[in-house]
Steps between C-alpha positions, in 0.01 A plus 500: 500500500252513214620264197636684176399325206671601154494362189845409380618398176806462337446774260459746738787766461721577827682787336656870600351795345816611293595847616324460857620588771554172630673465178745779525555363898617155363731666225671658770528223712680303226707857462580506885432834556426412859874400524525882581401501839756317609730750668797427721509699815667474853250343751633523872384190656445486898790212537214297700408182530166477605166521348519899607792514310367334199211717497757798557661395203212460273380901640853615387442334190149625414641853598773494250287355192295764289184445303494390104224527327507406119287677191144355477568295821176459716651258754786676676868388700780306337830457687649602863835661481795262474747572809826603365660250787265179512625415892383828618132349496325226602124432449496182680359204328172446273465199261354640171369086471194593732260810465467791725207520709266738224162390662664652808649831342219564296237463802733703726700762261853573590375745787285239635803266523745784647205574793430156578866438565511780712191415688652164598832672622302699743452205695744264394811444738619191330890644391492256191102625446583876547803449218271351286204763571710792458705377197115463333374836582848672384478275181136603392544910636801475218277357284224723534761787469610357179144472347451857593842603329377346202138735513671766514747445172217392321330846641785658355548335148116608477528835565735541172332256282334712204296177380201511696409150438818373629469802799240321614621173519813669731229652726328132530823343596557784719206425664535165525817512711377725672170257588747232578770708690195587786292187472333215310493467171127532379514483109605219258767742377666569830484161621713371205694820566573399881599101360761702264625705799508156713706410173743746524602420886616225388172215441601450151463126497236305583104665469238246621132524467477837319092445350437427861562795662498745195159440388307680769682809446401448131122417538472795725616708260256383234202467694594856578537614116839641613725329255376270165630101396743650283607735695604305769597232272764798368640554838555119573728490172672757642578369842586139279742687273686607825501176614778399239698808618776379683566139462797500835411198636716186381519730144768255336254234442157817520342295774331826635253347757204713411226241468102632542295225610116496346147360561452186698310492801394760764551335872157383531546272149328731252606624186754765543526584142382876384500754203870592666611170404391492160668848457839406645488183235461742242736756604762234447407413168489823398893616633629151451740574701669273765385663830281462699472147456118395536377229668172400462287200779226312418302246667178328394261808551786760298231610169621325197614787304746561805656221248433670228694838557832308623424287171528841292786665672667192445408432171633909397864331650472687852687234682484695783157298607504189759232328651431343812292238594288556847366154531905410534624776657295597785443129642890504501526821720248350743750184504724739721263601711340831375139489523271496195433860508808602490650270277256630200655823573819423376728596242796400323847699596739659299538126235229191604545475790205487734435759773248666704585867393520754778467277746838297476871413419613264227878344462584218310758254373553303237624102455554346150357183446740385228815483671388335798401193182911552358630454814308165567596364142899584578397330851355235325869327479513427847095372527332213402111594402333186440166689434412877337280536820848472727627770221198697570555446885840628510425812301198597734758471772764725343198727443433488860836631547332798361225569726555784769501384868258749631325847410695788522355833686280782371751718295583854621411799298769728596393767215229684769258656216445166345532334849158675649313436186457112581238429697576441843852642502373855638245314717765357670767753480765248366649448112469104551123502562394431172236217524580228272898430389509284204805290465536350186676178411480492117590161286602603131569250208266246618424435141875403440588312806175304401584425139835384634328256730282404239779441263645272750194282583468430110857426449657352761203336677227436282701453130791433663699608221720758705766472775568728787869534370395532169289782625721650669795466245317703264389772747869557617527510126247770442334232197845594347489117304234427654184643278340227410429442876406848513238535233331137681517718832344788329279366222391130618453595854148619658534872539263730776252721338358215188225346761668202561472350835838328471664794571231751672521239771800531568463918495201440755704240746786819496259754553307376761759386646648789517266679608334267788915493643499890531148553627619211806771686572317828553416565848239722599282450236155669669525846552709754385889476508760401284400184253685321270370482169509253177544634179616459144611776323823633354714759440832574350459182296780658182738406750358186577680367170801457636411197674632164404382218302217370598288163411224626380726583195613852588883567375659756741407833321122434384238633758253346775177557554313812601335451785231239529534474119637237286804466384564727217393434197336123638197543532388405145126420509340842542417725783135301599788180562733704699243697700368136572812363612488743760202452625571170636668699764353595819646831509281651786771353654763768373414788749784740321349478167534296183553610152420346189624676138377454170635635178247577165613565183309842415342377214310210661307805727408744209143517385183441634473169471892415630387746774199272653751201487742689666230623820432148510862370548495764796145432655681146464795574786238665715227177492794250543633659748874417444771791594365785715689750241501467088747720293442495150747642250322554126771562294669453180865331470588635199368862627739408870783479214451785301456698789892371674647596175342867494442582806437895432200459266235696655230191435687309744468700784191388554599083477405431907586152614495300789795418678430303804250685775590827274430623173771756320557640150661219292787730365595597864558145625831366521626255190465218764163552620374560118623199414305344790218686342543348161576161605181416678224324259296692260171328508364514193172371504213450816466109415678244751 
């Protein structure tokens, strides 16, 4: 694709027209005036459990669910009926973590998929096939039927509609579903339409590659003078404004899933980056609000104001913005065996995770590090380590305890519209087919457990100054009496993330480790199949609190460590020092993903100069290679604080921050995860 080349600076203004109608869209999103399409009504399931069933079901459920369309709305569906009794339906299984198959549904339209499916029936006598085959085509005639339902209540609100601005617009979106209800989408406009109807059936998670596959619908459009920039850049605001509709999926913590993956590479290693790309960047910036969340690749031929645009949107506070590194992620992907190609095709899923979107499965677990290093200090009583390497030795092998035995299989799609959307699924007439499952063995708190180790090495081996039962004495103690050791442990003790190899050694001898144990133990590692996976990443770390004292100088209460990040608030050099501790990690070896976070104070990003410092702390991450994913969070303490204690100030609707592998609206977090937020270091300066 031809490079786009911009020229960014920090004073450019990201801002919506007051009184627009993307505006007036984003008022009533924060009014929930969607919220009135949910309706109750009875759905009559088929009581059947098979993938005809489940596509049964979802008909009956499309049937009984009427059309909403909104004032000024451009971008049309928002919710399915809810089914007064919940067990009379079943969809079958879809994990909002990876995308649907869009490249797919776009190329084919939802008629194409429906005929396709029937075209392999007429010649498929496979009983588990024919299931599968006919449970596609009744899923995607319901569809269609749906679409078509929709045309025709737009038709209708039209046909009343004295503003003939706003008559027009009806008749377009008339049209539209009409266009998609037949056939292929061939506009910009009813291609975003068809990935909000794909929305509605249920893919509200994960997104994938959306410049990708988007942009040639856009460029044909403007080489064809049939819609402007700003038009279109109107209608993508109004597809990203119903992206926040609707958080359902794990809403307690509003870990919605809906990540849009940008730029990067195009399979043959050129620059995938496009005007698209630039335009979803700025779309963000200009809602700030938390969905989708965008996720922008680079890799060494990415055009340097690529840097520049995250720079601004993060800069205006749109925390909503990660980046991922190429030149770490894709060598890790062909570590499991995907070839090169394909592994610059891929995405992340619904958090950090790695995945080749609409062509696989991802699952995942999680192991903390730091109470695998607890236990061996209570186990300590009954050991006698002569040496920190025979400490180190035993806690690799509890660690191995860890490691899975062998890949597990290709995970079933059960739900059949997302099912046939996955590339090779409906080529082989089965919902297992997809052709790379991902699963992920994640490590979290590896900058903890390291600390603690390092801790010990000074103390008790190198200083000698501390025993094993002295250690333990004031761990079972929670430091209660104990703080003097506890400030040495936390204060006079290397720490990961300052760029000192006393302690980043250890972090690389874990990680690696780590790492090198699960690859072994994944079988099959050419070809497709199931794979086990590396990563470190985290989630639900507010209730990671809870866990005991620890000897890195943790009392039971305080947090651990987001992700591959340091402990909070340790990492007291600067961000240059902690982006260079992890770079002494190979992690090309982490095939799942690893993330890296970073907190500014806002003031050290504002103005031109702070701006250029700032572009260079990220063009930093990308030359050294470290993590293959960097979150930054620019914010303000005191602003975090102000905002907990009046939550319904209208200025603080717009405070975005990032979680973990999500962003969300400060003032809708949980108290535990905004302290978590407030808590981690506010760097505020660039110099390490």
């Amino acid at each position: 694709m031809q490079t786009v080349i911009r020229q960014i600076a920090a004073s450019d203004v990201l801002e919506l027209v007051t009184d627009s109608r993307i505006d007036h869209l984003r008022d009533m999103h924060w009014q929930k005036t969607h919220e009135a399409a949910v309706v109750q009504k009875p759905v009559t399931g088929s009581n059947e459990d098979t993938l005809t069933g489940h596509a049964r079901d979802f008909a009956a459920l499309l049937e009984a669910s009427d059309p909403f369309i909104q004032p000024d709305e451009l971008i049309v569906g928002t919710s399915l009926a809810t089914p007064e009794d919940g067990d009379q339906i079943d969809l079958g299984e879809y994990d909002p973590h990876y995308p649907p198959g869009h490249a797919m549904l776009l190329a084919r339209g939802l008629p194409g998929m429906r005929d396709a499916a029937n075209a392999r029936l007429q010649a498929e006598t496979d009983p588990d096939s024919r299931d599968f085959l006919r449970a596609v085509e009744i899923s995607y005639a319901a569809a269609c039927r749906y679409v078509e339902k929709c045309a025709r209540h737009a038709e209708d609100m039209a046909s009343v509609e004295s503003d003939l601005t706003r008559k027009a617009e009806l008749e377009r979106i008339s049209a539209n579903c009409d266009e998609l209800a037949s056939g292929v989408p061939t506009s910009f406009y009813s291609a975003l339409q068809l990935l909000q109807f794909v929305r509605v059936f249920g893919g509200r998670g994960c997104i994938g590659r959306f410049d990708q596959w988007m942009y040639p619908f856009y460029q044909q459009d403007i080489d064809q003078n049939r819609i402007t920039q700003e038009e279109a850049q109107e209608l993508l605001e109004c597809l990203f404004v119903k992206l926040n509709h609707f958080p359902t999926a794990n809403q307690a913590d509003n870990d919605t899933l809906r990540n849009i993956s940008l730029a990067g590479q195009t399979p043959d290693g050129s620059d995938a980056s496009n005007e698209l790309t630039y335009m979803c960047i700025e779309a963000s910036a200009k809602l700030m609000l938390p969905e989708p969340k965008i996720n922008v690749r680079f890799f060494p031929g990415s055009p340097p104001d690529l840097v520049r645009a995250c720079g601004q949107a993060l800069a205006k506070g749109a925390n909503t913005l990660a980046m991922f590194n190429d030149e770490v992620a894709v060598p890790s992907l062909v570590k499991l065996g995907i070839p090169l190609e394909e592994a610059r095709d891929y995405c992340n899923d619904g958090c950090s995770e790695l995945i080749m979107g609409g062509k696989g499965t991802i699952k995942f677990k999680v192991h903390d590090a730091l109470p695998i290093l607890i236990d061996l200090v209570f186990d300590s009583e009954n050991k006698s380590y002569s040496t920190f390497d025979e400490v180190m030795d035993d806690y690799k092998s509890r660690l191995s305890l860890r490691m899975p035995e062998a890949p597990g299989p290709a995970r079933p799609i059960t739900f059949p519209f997302f099912a046939a959307g996955i590339e090779d699924c409906l080529a082989e007439a089965s919902p297992a087919a997809a052709r790379y499952a991902i699963n992920g063995c994640i490590l979290a708190q590896v900058g903890n457990a390291s600390d603690g180790l390092a801790a010990i090495k000074k103390l008790v081996f190198d200083d000698g100054i501390l025993t094993w039962d002295q250690l333990r004495d004031a761990m079972t103690a929670d430091f209660e009496g104990h703080e003097s050791l506890q400030l040495r442990l936390k204060n006079r003790t290397s720490k990961y993330g300052n760029d000192d190899d006393y302690v980043d050694s250890i972090v690389k001898d874990i990680a690696e480790y780590f790492c090198d144990g699960v690859h072994e133990r994944s079988c099959n590692t050419e070809g497709s199949g199931g794979k086990w996976a590396p990563g470190f990443m985290s989630f639900g770390i507010h209730r990671k609190s809870s866990t005991p004292a620890s000897p890195d100088g943790r009392s039971k209460g305080e947090l651990t460590a987001n992700s591959f990040s340091p402990s909070v608030g340790m990492d007291t050099s600067g961000p240059t020092a902690a982006l260079r501790s992890v770079a002494k990690v190979d992690l090309t070896k982490a095939s799942h993903g690893s993330v890296f976070d970073i907190a500014l104070h806002s003031a050290i990003v504002k103005g031109d100069d702070a701006f250029e410092k700032f572009v260079v702390l990220l063009t930093s991450f990308l030359k050294m290679r470290s993590a293959a994913t960097l979150q930054v969070n620019v914010i303000d303490r005191d602003t975090l604080l102000r905002a907990r204690e009046n939550p319904n100030l209208p200025e603080f609707r717009t405070l975005i921050v990032r979680v973990w592998g999500f962003s969300a609206v400060f003032v809708d977090l949980p108290s535990e995860l905004q302290d978590h937020v407030i808590a981690r270091t506010e760097h505020g300066s660039f110099q390490s």
